[in-house]
GUBAZA-251860 format. One record per residue (C-alpha): y, x, z; residue in three letters. Coordinates in steps of 0.25 Angstrom, whole numbers, plus 5000, padded with zeros to 4 digits. Layout:
% residues N
YXZALA...
This chain:
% residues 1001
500050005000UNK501250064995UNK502650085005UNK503349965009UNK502149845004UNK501849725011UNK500649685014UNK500349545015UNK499249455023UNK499049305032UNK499049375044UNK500149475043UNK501249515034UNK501349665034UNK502449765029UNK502049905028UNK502550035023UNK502050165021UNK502350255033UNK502150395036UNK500750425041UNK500950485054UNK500750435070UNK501650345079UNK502650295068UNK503550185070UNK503050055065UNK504049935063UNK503749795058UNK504149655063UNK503149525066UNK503449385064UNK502549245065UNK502149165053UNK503549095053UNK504249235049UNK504649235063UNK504649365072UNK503949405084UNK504449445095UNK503349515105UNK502249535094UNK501549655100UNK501149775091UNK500149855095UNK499549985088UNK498149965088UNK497350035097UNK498450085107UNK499350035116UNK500450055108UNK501349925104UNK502449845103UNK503149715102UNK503949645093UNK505249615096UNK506249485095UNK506249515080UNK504749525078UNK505149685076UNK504249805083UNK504049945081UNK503050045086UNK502350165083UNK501250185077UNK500350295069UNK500250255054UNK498750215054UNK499050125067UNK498449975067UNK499549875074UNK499149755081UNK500049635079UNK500249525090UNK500849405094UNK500249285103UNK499749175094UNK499449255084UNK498249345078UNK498549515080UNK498549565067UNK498249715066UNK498749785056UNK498549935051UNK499750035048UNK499250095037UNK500450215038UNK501650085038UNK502650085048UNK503149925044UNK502249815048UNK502849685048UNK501849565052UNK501849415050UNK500949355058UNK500049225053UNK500449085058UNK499349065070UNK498948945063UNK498249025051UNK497349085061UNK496548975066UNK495248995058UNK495149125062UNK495549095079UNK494449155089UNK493949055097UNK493149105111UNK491849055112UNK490649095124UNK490949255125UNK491749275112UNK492549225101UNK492449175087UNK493249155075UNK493449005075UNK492948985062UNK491649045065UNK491348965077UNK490148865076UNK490448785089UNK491548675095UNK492448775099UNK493848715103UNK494948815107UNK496248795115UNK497248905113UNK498048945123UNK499348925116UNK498948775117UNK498748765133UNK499948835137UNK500848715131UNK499948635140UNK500648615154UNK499248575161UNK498748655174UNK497348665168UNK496948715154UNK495948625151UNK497048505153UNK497648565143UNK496648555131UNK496448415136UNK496348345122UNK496348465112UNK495048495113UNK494048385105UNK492748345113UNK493348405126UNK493848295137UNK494848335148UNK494948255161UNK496148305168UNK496448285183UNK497948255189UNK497548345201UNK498348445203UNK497548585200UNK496448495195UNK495448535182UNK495248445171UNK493848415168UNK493448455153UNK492248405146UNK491748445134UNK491048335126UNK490448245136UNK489848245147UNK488248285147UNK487948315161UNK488048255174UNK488448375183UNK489848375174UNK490648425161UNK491248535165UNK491048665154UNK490948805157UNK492348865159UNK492449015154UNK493749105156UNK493749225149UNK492449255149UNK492249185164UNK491249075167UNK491748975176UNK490848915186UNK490448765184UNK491748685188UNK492548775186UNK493848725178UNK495248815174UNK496148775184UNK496348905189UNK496848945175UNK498448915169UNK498148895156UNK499148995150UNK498449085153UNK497349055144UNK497149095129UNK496249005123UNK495248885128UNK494048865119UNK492948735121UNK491648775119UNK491148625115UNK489848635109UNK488548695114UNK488348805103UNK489648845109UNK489448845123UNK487948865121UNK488349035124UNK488748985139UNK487348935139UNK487148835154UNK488548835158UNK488848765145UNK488548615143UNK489848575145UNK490648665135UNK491348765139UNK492748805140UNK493148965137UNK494549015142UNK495149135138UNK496449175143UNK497449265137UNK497449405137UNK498549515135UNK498849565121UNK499249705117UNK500949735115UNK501949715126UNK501849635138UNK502049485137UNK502449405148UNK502549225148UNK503049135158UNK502548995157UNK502848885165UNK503148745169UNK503548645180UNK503448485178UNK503148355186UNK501948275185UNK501948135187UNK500948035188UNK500547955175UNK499847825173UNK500147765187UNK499247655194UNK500047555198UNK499647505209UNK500047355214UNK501247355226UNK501347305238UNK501547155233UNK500347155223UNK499347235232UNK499847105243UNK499547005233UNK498147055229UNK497747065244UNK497946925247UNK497446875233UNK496046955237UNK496146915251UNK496146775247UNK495046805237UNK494146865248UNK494146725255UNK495346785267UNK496346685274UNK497646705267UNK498146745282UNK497446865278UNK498546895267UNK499347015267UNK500846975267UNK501646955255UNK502847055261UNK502847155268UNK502047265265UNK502347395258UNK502247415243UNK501747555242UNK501547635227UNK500547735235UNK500347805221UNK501847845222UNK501647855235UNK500847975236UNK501148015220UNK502248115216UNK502848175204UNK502148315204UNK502748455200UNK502148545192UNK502348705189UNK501648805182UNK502148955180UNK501349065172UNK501649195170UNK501049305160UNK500949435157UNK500049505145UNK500049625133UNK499349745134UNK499049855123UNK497849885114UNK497249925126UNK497549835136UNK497949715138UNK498349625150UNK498849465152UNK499349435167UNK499849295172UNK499949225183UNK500449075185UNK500848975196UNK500648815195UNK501148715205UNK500648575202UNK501148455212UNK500048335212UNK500448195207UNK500048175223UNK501148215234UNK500348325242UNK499648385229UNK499748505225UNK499148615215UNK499548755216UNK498848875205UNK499349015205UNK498349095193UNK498449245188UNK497749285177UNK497549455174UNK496949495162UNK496749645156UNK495849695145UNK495749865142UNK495049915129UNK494650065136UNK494250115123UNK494250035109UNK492850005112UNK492849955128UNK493649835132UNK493749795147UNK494749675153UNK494649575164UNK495349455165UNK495549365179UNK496049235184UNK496549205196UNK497149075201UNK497449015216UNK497648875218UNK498048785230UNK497848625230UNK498648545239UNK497648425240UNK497648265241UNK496648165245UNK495548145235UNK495647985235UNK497247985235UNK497347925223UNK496347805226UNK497147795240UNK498247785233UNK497647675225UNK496947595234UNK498147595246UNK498847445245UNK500147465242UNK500647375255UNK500047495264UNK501447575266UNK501547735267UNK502047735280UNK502047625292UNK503447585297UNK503047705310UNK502847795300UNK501647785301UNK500547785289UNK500447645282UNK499047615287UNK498347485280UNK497547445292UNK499047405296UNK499147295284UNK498647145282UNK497847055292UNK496547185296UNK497347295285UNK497047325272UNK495747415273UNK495647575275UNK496647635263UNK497147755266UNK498747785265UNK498747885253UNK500047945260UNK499347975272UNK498148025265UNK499148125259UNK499748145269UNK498648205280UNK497948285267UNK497848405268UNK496948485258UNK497248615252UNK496448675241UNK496548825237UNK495848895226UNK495649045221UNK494949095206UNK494649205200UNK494249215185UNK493949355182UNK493249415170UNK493149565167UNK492449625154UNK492149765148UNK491649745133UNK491449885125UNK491349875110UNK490349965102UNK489649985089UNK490849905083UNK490149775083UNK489649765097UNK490249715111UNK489749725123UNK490449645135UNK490349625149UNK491149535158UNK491049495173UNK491749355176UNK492149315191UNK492649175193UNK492849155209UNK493649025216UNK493749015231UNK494348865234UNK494748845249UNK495248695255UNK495648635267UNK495948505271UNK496548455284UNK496548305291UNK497248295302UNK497148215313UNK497848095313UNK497947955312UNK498647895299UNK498047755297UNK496947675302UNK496047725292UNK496847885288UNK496347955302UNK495748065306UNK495248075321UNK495248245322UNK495848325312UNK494648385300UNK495048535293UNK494248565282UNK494148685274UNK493248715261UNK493148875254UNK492548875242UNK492049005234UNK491448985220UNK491049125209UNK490349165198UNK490149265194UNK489849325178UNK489449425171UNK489149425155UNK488749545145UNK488949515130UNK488449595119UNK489249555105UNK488849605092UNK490149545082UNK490049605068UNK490749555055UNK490149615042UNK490249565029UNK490249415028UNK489449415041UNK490149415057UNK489049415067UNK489349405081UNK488149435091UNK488249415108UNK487349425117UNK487649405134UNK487249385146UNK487949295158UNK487649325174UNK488349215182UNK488349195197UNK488949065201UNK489249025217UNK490048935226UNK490148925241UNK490948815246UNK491148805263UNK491748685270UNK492148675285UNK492548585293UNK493448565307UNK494048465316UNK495248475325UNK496048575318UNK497548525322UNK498448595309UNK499948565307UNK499548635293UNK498648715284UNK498948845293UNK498048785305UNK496848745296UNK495848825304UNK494448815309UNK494648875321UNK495748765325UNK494648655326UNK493848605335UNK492648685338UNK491148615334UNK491748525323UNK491848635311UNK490848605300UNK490448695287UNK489948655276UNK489348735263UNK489348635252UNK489648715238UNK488648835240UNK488148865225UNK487748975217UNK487048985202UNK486749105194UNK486649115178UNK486149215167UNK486249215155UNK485849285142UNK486749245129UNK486749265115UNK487649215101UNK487749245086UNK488949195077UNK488749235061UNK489649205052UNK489349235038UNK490649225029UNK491349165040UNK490649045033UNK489449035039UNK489349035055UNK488249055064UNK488249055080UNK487049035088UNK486849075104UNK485849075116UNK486249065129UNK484949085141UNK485549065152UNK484749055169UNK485548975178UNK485048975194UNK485348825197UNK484148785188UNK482548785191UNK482748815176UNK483548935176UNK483448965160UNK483848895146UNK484348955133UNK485448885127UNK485548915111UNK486548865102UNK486748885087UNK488048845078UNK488248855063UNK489648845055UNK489948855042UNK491248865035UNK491248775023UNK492748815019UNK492248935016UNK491248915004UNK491648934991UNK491448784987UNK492748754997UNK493548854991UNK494848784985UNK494548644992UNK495848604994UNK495348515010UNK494748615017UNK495448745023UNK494448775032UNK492948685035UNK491848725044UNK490548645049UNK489848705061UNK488648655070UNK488048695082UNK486948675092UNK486848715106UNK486348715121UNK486848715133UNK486748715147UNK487248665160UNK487148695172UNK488248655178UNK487448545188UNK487348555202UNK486648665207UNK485348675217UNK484748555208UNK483548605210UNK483548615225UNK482948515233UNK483648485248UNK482948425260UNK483448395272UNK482548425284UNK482648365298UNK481648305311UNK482048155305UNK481048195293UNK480048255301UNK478648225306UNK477448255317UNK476348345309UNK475348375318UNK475948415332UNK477348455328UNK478448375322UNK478948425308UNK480348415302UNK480548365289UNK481248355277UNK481848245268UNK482248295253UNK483648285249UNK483548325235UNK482448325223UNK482648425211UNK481848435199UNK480648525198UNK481548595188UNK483048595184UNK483748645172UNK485048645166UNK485748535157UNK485748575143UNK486648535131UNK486248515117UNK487348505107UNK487448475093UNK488748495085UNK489448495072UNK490848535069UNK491648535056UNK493048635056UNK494048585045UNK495448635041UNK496348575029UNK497548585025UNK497748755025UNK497248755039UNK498148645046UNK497248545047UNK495948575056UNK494748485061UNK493648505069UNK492548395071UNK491448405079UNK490048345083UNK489248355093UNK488048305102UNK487748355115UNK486448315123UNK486348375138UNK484748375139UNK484148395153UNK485548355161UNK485348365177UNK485148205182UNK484648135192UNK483248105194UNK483447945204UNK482147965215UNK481947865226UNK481947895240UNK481047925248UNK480147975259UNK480748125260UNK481948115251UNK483148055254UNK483848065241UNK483847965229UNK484848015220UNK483648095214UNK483648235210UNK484348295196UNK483448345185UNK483648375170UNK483448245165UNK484548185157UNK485248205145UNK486548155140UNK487148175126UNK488748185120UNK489048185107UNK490248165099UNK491348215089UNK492448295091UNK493848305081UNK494948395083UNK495948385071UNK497148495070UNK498248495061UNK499148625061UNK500448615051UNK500448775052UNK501948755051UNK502848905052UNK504148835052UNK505048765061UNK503948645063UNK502348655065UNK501548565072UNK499948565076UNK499148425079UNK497748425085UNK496948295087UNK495448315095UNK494548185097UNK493048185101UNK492148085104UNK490948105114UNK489947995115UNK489048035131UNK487647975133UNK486547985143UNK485347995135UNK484248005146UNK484048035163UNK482948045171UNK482147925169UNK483347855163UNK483747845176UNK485447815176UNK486247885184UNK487247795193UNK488647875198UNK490047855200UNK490147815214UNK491247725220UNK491747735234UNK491547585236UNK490147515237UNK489347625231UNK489647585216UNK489047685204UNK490047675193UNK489447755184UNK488047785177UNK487347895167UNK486247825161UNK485547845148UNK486247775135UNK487547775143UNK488647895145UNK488747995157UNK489247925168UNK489647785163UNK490047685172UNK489147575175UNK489347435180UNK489747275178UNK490447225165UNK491447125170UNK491446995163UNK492746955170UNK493246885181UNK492946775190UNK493946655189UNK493446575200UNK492346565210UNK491646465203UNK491446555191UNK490946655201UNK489946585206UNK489246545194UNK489146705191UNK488046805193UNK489046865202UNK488546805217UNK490046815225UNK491046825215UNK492446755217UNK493446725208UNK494346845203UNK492846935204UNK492447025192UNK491346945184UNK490347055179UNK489447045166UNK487946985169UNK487447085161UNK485947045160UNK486046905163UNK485346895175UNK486346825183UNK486746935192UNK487547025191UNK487147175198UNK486847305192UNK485947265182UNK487347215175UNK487747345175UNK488347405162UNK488947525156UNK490547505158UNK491247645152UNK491047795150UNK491847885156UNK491647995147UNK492647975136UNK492247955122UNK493248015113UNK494448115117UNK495648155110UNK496948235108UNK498248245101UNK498848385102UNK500048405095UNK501148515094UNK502648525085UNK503448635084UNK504948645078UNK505548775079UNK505448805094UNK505148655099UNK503648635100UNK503048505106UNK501448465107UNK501048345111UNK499548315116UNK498748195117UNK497348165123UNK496548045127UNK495147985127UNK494547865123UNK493247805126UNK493247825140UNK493047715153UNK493547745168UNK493147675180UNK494347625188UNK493747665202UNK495047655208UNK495147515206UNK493747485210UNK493547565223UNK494047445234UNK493547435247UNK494747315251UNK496147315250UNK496447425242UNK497747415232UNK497847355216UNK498447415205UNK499547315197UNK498647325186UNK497447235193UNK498547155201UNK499247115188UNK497747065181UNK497047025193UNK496246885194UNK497046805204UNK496646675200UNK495646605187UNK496346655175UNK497246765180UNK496146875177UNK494846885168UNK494847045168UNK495447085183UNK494747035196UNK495446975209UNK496147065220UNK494847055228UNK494247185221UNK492947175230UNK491347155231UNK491047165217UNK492247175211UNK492147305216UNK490747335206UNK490747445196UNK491147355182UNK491947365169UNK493047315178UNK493547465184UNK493047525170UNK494447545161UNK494747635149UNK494947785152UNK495547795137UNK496747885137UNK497847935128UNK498748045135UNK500048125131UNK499248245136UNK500448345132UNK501948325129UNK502648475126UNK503848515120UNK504348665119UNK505348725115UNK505248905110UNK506748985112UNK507049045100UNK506649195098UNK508049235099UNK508349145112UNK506949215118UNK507449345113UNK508749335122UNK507949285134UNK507149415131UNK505949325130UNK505049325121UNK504949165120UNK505249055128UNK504548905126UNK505248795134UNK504348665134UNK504348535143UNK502948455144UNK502348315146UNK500848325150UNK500248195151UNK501448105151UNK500747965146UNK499347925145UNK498947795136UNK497847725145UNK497247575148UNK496747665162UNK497347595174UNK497047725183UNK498047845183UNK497247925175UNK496147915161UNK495748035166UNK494548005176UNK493548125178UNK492248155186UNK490848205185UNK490048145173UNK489448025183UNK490847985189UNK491748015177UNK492847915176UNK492947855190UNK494347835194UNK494347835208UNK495447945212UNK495948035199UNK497048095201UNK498148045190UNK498548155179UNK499848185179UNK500948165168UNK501648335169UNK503148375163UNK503348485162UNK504448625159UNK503948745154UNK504348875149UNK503748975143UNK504249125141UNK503649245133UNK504449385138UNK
């Protein structure tokens, strides 16, 4: 190339000129985006050494460098681009628009990456970039609805983890997937709350099982891989980020008042057969709101601050943050302080060593489990306070009181809870490369939380039913680890038309949790600082061990991805893995997936539709072994009561406490699915659909066995003997406008549809659950045809109009204003032979709208997510043991005489009124405003007098409205697979406005 030429390509437009060939000559040049733009802070690295630069405001740099020097361009967003110096001493680079990449992104996958167009699974992938406009306290909060086939049920708590399943449930022990962190297996339960999410670089979805399959037992519930971000070579970058807002609560009950809750009392006590003497008053009483009563608008704040860069040799990525999170409930409170260190060294070209460790301290200022349904139940004409000042107490109202409600003020009042918590991820790795294509790597992941309570009634006397005779202290430590070692060989080799890519592993993982609990009465304390043991009264200290559990695994892995053309794609793995909680300690868990690249044959070429197609399929095992432990250990309980004489001596027996199965295996996973990759238009337009059929074979499941002689327990003992099955579709649609002027904008639309079945139990034997707190109802029940955990009871038909009506039903009892229910079989009786299927609780379809516009320096993104398809049971309305309050809603359609009401029973909410039925059963469809976000980026002139590299500005609305026939405060109703969707006491999510800034220096 002669002096002066340019030289031309997609990724980088370089201007070089012929330069005297001799050592450390300056080298100039300037960098600039796709939009012709410069960049200030691009870093400019000569390869190999720990020489570099940055660019300054103008895009400019200059360094020295000798004339056959390699330099490494930089800049986040963007790919480096390395590019030889051939004895030139001018290289001017244009970097690609970002979107041009996208084929060719990495995505991580179980112990290493993969060009997304090679990849034969469901892999979903969240970038970084994307969270960190998310003003959530949780990460998985933020992908809520850009993910398809992965459902998000967040919690209003304050600190508190969404749950995550990923598509469907297929176990009753729960969904929860395998959490991995940079190379760190989380135990099972684990959840990222101990992470800010700017501190992550990308979030991949292992959905399928051929995926997953490479994590072997601890996968059946997909698995979620973090990485976060590591330092990059050039100058030192330093970011604040950071927001303060208020939360307020959305979708309010409203409850009836004073003068509504007096008029349904006397209606019931009229009904119930009482004198009318026995009325309550028309006047007089309070009217107390005791959700505003003990509600509050909350504040909210969230500071992070980083530090990362590093050279060809090392590099480093530092931060810290502080959140402060107020609950929606007055004494509630969350409190996080997290650090995250990271440093990787490459000793020689060939040896690479790093270690990266999380860190995170929390403290939970706690509230009364039930406040909500205190809240709910409390008659509005029971005041806060008594004219003495006194607690308003409700054995003080009517002819006898109103029942035993608690005052939900004084509740709050005399809790005293607090919850503390400490985490350490770490994860530290040496990998040496040799014979050019081999790696060797070896890593040691430590993942230790130590969680401490104490909780504090005092004694005192606060109403006839809130009391307590002698103060109680109570303290809990808790101390869970795993520990984990992994070795991986990797053989990666591209040659010709062919890219091979070999791994084999090993895993060594010890797993164990202590949990203490003790006890103590007397202990006088004006405050925490007098929460001591030692100041109770001797003889009344009890202790407790409750949690002790421990588990080993091993495992031997193994993968292949072939690629041949980049056309034709081939992965297949084997994971064996040995797990101690089992009788069956071994299982091998294969998988195999095949893709092909149709855009990429000759008989597409010219095809003015396609830009890019790919059908892939896989198939895959996997395991679970996330059920509760020592299954397989039978209890028995030994005292003189089940003795007997043998001969001349008395001999002390036994009564067995728990059967187990002769033998006890993990659950596996076997999933079928097909996917299609499309893009149009040059790119902007992609589409990804998928199908997928996932049968869990041998779940864990209760065995029923009658009582008897020598064992006391009839819930029978758990065995693999069920098996369920999800299979639905999944779209994700993505249209990218690839604009580089003043306006581009991105919109992304996920939907998935999941369809859940029991297909067979021991025996066919059902499964009742979902216990209420009144009567001993089961609400819910896992039988074969029917989903996980559907709820179960009588079809209401209607209401009673008059007596006489009642009388002529199969109902012995009823009065007018009672719920009719439906006479199912025709027997003329109605009981649990009537019983019938009344909703799911796991939602049929899911979906999300993401959105994001940008003009000049405004950007604005807007998200939506709902579901559909889903039932909810109103516990809250159901659970009555007398007087407890009415919303407006039933006091405004209520029966209250023939013809008021066909659809809403009588104030007298009681006897079987009270059954599990259709009646407490309401839609949990949902559409929300997840996300609201308008930004605003200072100008590069502005930043450059602010000595900054860039400023972004930005107010945020998260969660402001919710479209919903639900008549609780929230659609989002979570709990174990056999108790999802019970409404009893959630804590209402909160809507969150919010002001943020964000500076690069």
């Amino acid at each position: 190339m002669l002096p002066g030429a340019t030289l031309s390509v997609q990724a980088a437009s370089l201007s070089l000129q012929q330069a005297p060939s001799q050592a450390g000559v300056p080298i100039t040049g300037r960098i600039v985006d796709e939009k012709g733009e410069p960049l200030p802070g691009a870093n400019v690295i000569v390869k190999g050494t720990a020489n570099g630069t940055a660019t300054n405001v103008d895009g400019q740099y200059t360094i020295n460098a000798p004339a056959g020097a390699t330099l490494v361009f930089s800049f986040v967003g963007y790919p480096a681009q390395e590019v030889p110096l051939n004895g030139r001493t001018t290289v001017d680079v244009k970097f690609a628009s970002p979107q041009s990449q996208t084929l060719n992104d990495v995505v991580v996958v179980g112990y290493g990456t993969q060009a997304k167009r090679e990849v034969t699974g469901a892999i979903a992938q969240v970038k970084g970039d994307d969270l960190v406009n998310q003003a959530s306290q949780n990460p998985i909060s933020s992908i809520q609805g850009k993910v398809a086939g992965v459902q998000i049920t967040n919690s209003g708590t304050p600190g508190g983890a969404p749950t995550i399943t990923i598509r469907g449930t297929g176990s009753i022990s729960g969904a929860s997937p395998l959490y991995v962190v940079d190379g760190t297996m989380l135990p099972a339960g684990a959840d990222l709350s101990f992470l800010n999410q700017a501190d992550i670089a990308s979030l991949e979805v292992l959905k399928d099982a051929a995926s997953a399959s490479i994590y072997g037992v601890q996968a059946a519930n997909g698995v979620v891989i973090v990485t976060t971000k590591r330092g990059l070579a050039g100058r030192p970058r330093i970011n604040y980020n950071g927001f303060v807002g208020v939360q307020t609560t959305t979708n309010k009950v409203k409850m009836a008042n004073g003068e509504q809750y007096t008029t349904l009392y006397n209606e019931k006590n009229i009904l119930q057969g009482n004198p009318a003497s026995s009325n309550l008053p028309t006047s007089g009483y309070a009217s107390t709101d005791w959700y505003n009563q003990i509600s509050r608008n909350a504040l909210t704040q969230n500071h992070q601050l980083s530090v990362s860069g590093g050279s060809e040799k090392i590099s480093y990525s530092f931060s810290g943050s502080y959140l402060k999170q107020q609950g929606l409930i007055k004494t509630n409170d969350y409190e996080r302080i997290t650090a995250r260190l990271q440093t990787d060294f490459s000793l020689t070209d060939h040896i690479k060593v790093g270690y990266n460790a999380l860190l995170a301290n929390t403290t939970s200022n706690d509230i009364p489990g039930n406040i909500f349904q205190q809240a709910y139940v409390a008659p509005a004409v029971l005041p806060v306070y008594q004219a003495n000042g006194n607690y308003g107490d409700p054995s003080r109202i009517g002819q006898g009181g109103l029942g035993s409600f608690a005052n939900p003020q004084a509740s709050l009042d005399y809790y005293h809870q607090q919850t503390r918590g400490q985490s350490l991820i770490a994860n530290a790795f040496a990998s040496v490369n040799f014979l050019k294509y081999f790696t060797v790597r070896s890593s040691v992941g430590v993942n230790y939380l130590s969680s401490k309570y104490y909780n504090y009634q005092p004694k005192d006397s606060l109403t006839a039913t809130q009391y307590t005779r002698t103060s109680l202290l109570t303290r809990g430590n808790q101390l869970t680890s795993q520990l984990t070692w992994e070795n991986t060989l990797t053989y990666d080799r591209a040659f010709g038309d062919h890219h091979l890519t070999v791994l084999a592993g090993s895993t060594a993982l010890n797993y164990q949790v202590d949990n203490v609990v003790g006890s103590i009465n007397g202990v006088t304390a004006v405050n925490s600082d007098n929460y001591y043991f030692s100041l109770g009264t001797p003889g009344t200290a009890t202790l407790s061990n409750p949690g002790l559990d421990t588990y080993r695994v091993f495992s031997l892995f193994g993968r292949v991805n072939y690629a041949y053309k980049g056309r034709y794609l081939l992965t297949a793995s084997i994971r064996r893995d040995g797990a101690s909680q089992f009788s069956t300690r071994y299982g091998n868990f294969p998988s195999v997936g095949a893709g092909w690249v149709i855009s990429d044959e000759s008989f597409m070429e010219g095809n003015p539709v396609f830009s890019f197609l790919k059908l892939r399929g896989s198939y895959g095992v996997l395991g679970n072994n996330r059920v509760a432990n020592n299954r397989t250990i039978s209890t028995v309980t030994i005292a003189p009561g089940y003795g007997a004489p043998i001969g001349t001596s008395f001999q002390t027996g036994g009564n067995l406490v728990t059967q187990t199965a002769p033998t006890l295996s993990w659950e596996t996973a076997h999933e079928a699915d097909a996917g299609l990759e499309m893009r149009f238009l040059d790119n902007r337009l992609s589409a990804e659909l998928d199908y997928y059929n996932r049968r869990t074979i041998d779940a864990v499941f209760p065995v029923p066995v009658l009582a008897g002689p020598g064992y006391a327990n009839n819930t029978g003992y758990y065995a693999n003997n069920a098996n369920f099955q999800n299979q639905g579709v999944e779209a994700a649609l993505r249209w990218n406008s690839q604009g580089t002027g003043d306006f581009s904008y991105n919109i992304g639309i996920t939907g998935a549809y999941n369809q859940n079945k029991v297909l067979a139990t021991a025996g066919g034997a059902p499964l009742s659950a979902g216990a209420l707190p009144v009567a001993g109802y089961l609400s819910t029940i896992t039988q074969v045809g029917a989903p996980l955990g559907a709820f179960y009871g009588y079809q209401v038909a209607g209401v009673f109009q008059s007596d006489a009506e009642a009388a002529k039903s199969a109902q012995p009892g009823a009065h007018a204003g009672d719920l009719r229910y439906q006479d199912v079989n025709g027997d003329g009786v109605i009981d649990n032979r009537d019983y019938v299927m009344l909703g799911n609780p796991n939602p049929r379809l899911t979906y999300g709208l993401n959105t994001y516009f940008r003009y000049k320096g405004f950007d604005l993104q807007v998200d939506f997510q709902g579901v559909a398809g889903v039932e909810l049971l109103n516990a809250l309305r159901e659970v009555r043991y007398g007087n407890e309050n009415y919303t407006q809603d039933f006091y405004n359609n209520r029966w209250h005489g023939a013809g008021t009401s066909n659809s809403t029973p009588s104030a007298n909410l009681s006897g079987r009124n009270l059954d599990v039925s259709s009646y407490y059963i309401e839609s949990g469809d949902y559409i929300r405003l997840r996300n609201v976000q308008l930004g605003y980026n200072l100008s590069k002139t502005l930043a450059n007098n602010l000595r900054v590299q860039g400023v972004r500005i930005y107010v945020n609305a998260q969660n402001p409205v919710t479209w919903t026939k639900y008549k609780g405060f929230t659609p989002e109703v979570g709990g174990t697979p056999t108790n999802a969707g019970i409404d009893l006491n959630v804590y209402p999510i909160a809507a969150t406005y919010n002001f943020g800034i964000n500076v690069n220096f």
